[in-house]
N, C-alpha and C positions, 0 to 999 in steps of 0.2 A: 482214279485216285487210289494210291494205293500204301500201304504202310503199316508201322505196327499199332495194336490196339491203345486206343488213349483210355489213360485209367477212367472206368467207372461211364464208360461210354458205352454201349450196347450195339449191335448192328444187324441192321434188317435187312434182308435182299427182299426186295418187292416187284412183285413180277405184275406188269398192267399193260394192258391190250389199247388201254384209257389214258390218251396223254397226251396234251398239245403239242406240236411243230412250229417250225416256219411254215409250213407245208397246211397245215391245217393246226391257226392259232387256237381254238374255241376247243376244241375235239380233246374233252377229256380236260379241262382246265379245273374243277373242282377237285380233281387225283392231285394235280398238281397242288392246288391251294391249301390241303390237307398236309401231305408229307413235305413238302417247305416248314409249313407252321411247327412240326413234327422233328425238324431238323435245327430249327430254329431252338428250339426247348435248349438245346446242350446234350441230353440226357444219352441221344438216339441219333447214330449217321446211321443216312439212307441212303440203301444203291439201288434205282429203280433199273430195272431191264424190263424196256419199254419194246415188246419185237413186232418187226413190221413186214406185215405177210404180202408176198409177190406172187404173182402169176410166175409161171415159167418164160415169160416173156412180160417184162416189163415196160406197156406204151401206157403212153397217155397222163392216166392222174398217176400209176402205178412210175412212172418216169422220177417225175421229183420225189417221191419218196424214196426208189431208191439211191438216189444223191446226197441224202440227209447223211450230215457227219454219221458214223457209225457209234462216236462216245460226246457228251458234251457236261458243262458244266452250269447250274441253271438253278436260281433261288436255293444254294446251299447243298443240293442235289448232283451227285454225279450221275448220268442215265446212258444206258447203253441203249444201243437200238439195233439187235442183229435179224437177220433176216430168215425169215421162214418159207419156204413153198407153199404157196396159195392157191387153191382151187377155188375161180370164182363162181360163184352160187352151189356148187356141190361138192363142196373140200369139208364142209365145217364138222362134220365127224371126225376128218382128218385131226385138224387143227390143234387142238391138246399138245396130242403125241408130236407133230411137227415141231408145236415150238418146244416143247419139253428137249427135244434133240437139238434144236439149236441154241439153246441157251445151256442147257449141262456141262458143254464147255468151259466157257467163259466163267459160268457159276462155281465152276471147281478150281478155276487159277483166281478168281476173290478171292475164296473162302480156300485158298493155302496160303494167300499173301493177309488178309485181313480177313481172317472168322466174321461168320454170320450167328447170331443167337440164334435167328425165327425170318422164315420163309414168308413171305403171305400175299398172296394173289387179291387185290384190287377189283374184282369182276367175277363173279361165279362161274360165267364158260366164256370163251374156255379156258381161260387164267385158271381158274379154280384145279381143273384135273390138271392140268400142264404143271402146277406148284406142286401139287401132291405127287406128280413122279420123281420133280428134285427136292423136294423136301425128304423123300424117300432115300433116294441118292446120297444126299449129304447129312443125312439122320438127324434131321433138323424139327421140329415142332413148327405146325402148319397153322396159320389163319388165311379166312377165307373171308372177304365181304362180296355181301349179295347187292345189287343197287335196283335194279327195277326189271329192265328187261333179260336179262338175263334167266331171271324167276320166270317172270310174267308171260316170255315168249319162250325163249329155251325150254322150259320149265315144261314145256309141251309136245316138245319133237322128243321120241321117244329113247334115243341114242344120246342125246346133251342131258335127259334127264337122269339117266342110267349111270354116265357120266359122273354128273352133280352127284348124284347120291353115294355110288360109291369110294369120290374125293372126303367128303362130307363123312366119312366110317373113318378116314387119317388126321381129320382134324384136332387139334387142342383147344380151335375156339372158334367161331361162327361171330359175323356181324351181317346188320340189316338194318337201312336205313330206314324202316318206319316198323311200327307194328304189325299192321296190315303183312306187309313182307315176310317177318318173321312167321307170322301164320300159313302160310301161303307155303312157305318152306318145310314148315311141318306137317304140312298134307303131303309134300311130295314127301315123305320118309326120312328129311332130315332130322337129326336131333333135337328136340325144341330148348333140353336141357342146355346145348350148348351155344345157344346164339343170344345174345346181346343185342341191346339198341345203339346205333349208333347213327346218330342225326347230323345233318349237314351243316358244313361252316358258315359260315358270312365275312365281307369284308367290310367292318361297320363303319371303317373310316369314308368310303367311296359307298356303300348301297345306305342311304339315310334319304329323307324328304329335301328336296332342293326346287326350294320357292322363288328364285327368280320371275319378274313381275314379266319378264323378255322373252321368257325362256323358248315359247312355241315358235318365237319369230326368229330365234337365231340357232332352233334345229333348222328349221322350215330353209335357213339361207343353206346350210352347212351341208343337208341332203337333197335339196333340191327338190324341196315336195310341202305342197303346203297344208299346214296344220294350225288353221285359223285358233286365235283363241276363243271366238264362238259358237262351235262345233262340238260334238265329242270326241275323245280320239282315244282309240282302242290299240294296246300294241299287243304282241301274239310273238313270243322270246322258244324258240325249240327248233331243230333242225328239222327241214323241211322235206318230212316222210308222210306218209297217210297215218301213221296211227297218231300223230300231233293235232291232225283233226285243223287241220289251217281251209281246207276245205270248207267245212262247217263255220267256219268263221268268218269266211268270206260272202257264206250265202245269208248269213245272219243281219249283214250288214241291210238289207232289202227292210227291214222291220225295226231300225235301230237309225231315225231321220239324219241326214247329213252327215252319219258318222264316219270319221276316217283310219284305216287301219294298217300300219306300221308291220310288217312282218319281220321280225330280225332272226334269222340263222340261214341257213343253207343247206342242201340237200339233192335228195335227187327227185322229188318230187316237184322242181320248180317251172319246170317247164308245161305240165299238167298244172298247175294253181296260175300260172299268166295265160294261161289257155281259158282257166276258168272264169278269172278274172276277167277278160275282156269277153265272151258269150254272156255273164249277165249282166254287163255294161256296168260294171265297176270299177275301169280302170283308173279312173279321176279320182279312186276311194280309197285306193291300194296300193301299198307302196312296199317293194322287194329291197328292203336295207340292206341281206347280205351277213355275210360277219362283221360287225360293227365292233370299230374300237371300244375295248373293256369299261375305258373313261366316261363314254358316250353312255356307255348302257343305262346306267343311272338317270343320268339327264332326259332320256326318253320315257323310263319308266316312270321318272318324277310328273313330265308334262303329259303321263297319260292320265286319261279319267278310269281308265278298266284295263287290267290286264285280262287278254282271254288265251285259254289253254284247253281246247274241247278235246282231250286226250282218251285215247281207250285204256292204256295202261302206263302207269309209273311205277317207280318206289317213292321216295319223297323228291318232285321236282325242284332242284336248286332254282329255278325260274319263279315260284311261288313263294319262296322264300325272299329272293332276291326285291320283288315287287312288292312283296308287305313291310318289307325292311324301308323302300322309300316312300311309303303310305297310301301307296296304289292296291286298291282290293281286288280280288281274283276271283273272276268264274272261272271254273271249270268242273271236270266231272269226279262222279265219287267213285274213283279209284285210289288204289295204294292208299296212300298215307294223306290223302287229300281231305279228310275225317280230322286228323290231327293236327290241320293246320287253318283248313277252313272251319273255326268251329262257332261260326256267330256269324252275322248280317255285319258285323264290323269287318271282319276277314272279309266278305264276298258271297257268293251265291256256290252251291253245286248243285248244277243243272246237270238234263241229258241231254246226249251226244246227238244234238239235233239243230236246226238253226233257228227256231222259233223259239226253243228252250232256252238258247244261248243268248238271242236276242231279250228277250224277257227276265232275265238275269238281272244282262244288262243295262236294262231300260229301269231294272228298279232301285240299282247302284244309283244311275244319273240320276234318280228322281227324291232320294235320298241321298246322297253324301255320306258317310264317314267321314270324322275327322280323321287330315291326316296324321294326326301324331298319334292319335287312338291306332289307328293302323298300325304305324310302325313299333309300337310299343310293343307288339303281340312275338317280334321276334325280339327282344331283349336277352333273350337265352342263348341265342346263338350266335358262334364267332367263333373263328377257323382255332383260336389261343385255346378256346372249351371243346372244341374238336381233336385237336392237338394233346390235349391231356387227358381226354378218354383214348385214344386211338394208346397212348402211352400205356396206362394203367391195364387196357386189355392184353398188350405184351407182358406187360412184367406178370401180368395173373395167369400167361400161361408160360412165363417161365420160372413164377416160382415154386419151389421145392412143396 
């Protein structure tokens, strides 16, 4: 989309690593739910250049992504999608400078057709250095948001940190989704002066308490997995890696009577968790949902009695957020921002990363209740319109005079 500036309208090029498909709907849908709301305002178009890195041969999952339109049109959003050279498991040093060259192109026929105010990278690496070479390029004023791993794992190999930190000396402004974060940023040498909190959206109309008296009998039809209503049932909402700890949640279940448990995302650790699952004869316990339609999500979280999340590291998981919003309380561990969210036995439990821990958590959620509306109450703050208008307010402060 392209044209002259409409009065008193601003324009962001947003560069994110982070961003749903056809290809993979869930992947990066909070990026999405932000700069929609953001677009929505009036105030602020957004051009996401969303780049999709390729091996030098592209089979397999690498196939359909690169068949994905190269430009689309999408919640108000135009998004480019160009392609980068990918080295898989040993490129990611590479990676920055890759896509920084693939996209400098395209970022310089925008911004001579439709000027950009402000650059800002979505993801601290490698989004974060890749923006700060064309922010540099097009002498543009840079933000960066941090979101969890990024920090938490990058934040650790010594080449992304290096990275990060000297994107982090070009910035005008810094964001981080939880406090925890922001600290954790300022140990590795970023600026602490320049980062801001910026917390996560909600969809308040679709994540809220939904009491259907039915409701376990007509997942139970629709997945094909049964979720008695007298049982407990645990669901467990994150892509299906080890540090999500689905593992630990599975073995939890040995200590947590008849309880059933709901995995929903996907990943590559699925085939080792159905491995695991059936060696400790759980399979009648366990259930592989998948990426589950957005609509669904609710409706499971509703009919769960515990959300669990035995995580090693986040920034604030949109998953915890998601599930106190429908009045389901959350174990998990004390990392990231999980301080800021779990901060009462109304919220949940923060246990450790263990399955006895997790279990016992859990057994003392079932054994007390929280109401649910007490639950849901605890996110009243948040919602993608108040996310939308700080993510606003942080541009204009660092583009004003």
């Amino acid at each position: 989309m392209a044209g002259a500036r409409e009065a008193g309208v601003k324009h962001a090029l947003v560069l994110s690593t982070l961003y749903p498909n056809s290809v993979n709907p869930r992947f990066g849908t909070f990026v999405a739910r932000s700069l929609e709301a953001l677009a929505k305002r009036g105030d602020w178009r957004v051009t996401v250049v969303n780049p999709l890195g390729l091996p030098p041969l592209a089979l397999g999952r690498y196939r359909a992504l690169a068949d994905l339109p190269s430009q689309a049109e999408e919640g108000g959003i135009t998004i480019h999608r160009p392609h980068f050279t990918l080295i898989p498991r040993f490129g990611a040093r590479l990676n920055a400078a890759a896509i920084a060259r693939a996209v400098l192109p395209l970022a310089r026929k925008i911004h001579a057709e439709t000027p950009f105010d402000i650059v800002d990278a979505q993801f601290f690496f490698p989004d974060g250095p890749a923006a700060a070479i064309i922010a540099r390029e097009l002498k543009l004023p840079l933000s960066i948001k941090a979101r969890g791993g990024d920090i938490t794992f990058w934040g650790k190999q010594a080449f992304a940190r290096a990275q990060m930190v000297e994107a982090a000396r070009e910035v005008a402004g810094l964001l981080a989704v939880s406090r925890d974060l922001a600290d954790q940023m300022a140990e590795m040498g970023i600026p602490a002066d320049k980062i801001a909190l910026h917390y996560t959206g909600l969809d308040r109309d679709r994540f809220r308490p939904f009491d259907h008296p039915q409701l376990r009998r007509q997942l139970s039809d629709e997945l094909g997995f049964a979720m008695p209503t007298g049982v407990p049932l645990l669901a467990c909402v994150g892509a299906l890696i080890p540090r999500k700890g689905q593992a630990v949640a599975i073995k939890a279940l040995h200590d947590i009577p008849e309880a059933r448990l709901v995995l929903i995302g996907k990943g590559e650790d699925e085939a080792a968790l159905r491995a695991l699952t059936a060696s400790e004869g759980l399979s009648e316990r366990v259930f592989f949902a998948g990426s589950i339609d957005h609509d669904l999500m609710p409706l499971l979280l509703s009919a769960a009695d515990v959300m669990v999340l035995p995580t090693d590291n986040e920034g604030l998981a949109n998953a915890w957020v998601e599930a106190l919003a429908c009045g389901t309380p959350v174990v998990t561990c004390d990392v990231g921002g999980a301080r800021e969210l779990i901060a009462s036995d109304v919220a949940g439990r923060l246990v450790a990363r263990d399955p006895k821990a997790v279990a016992e958590g859990v057994n003392a959620i079932l054994a007390d209740p929280p109401p649910r509306e007490a639950v849901a109450a605890l996110t009243e703050s948040f919602s993608w319109e108040a996310n939308a208008a700080a993510l606003a307010a942080h541009y204009e402060g660092i583009l004003a005079p």
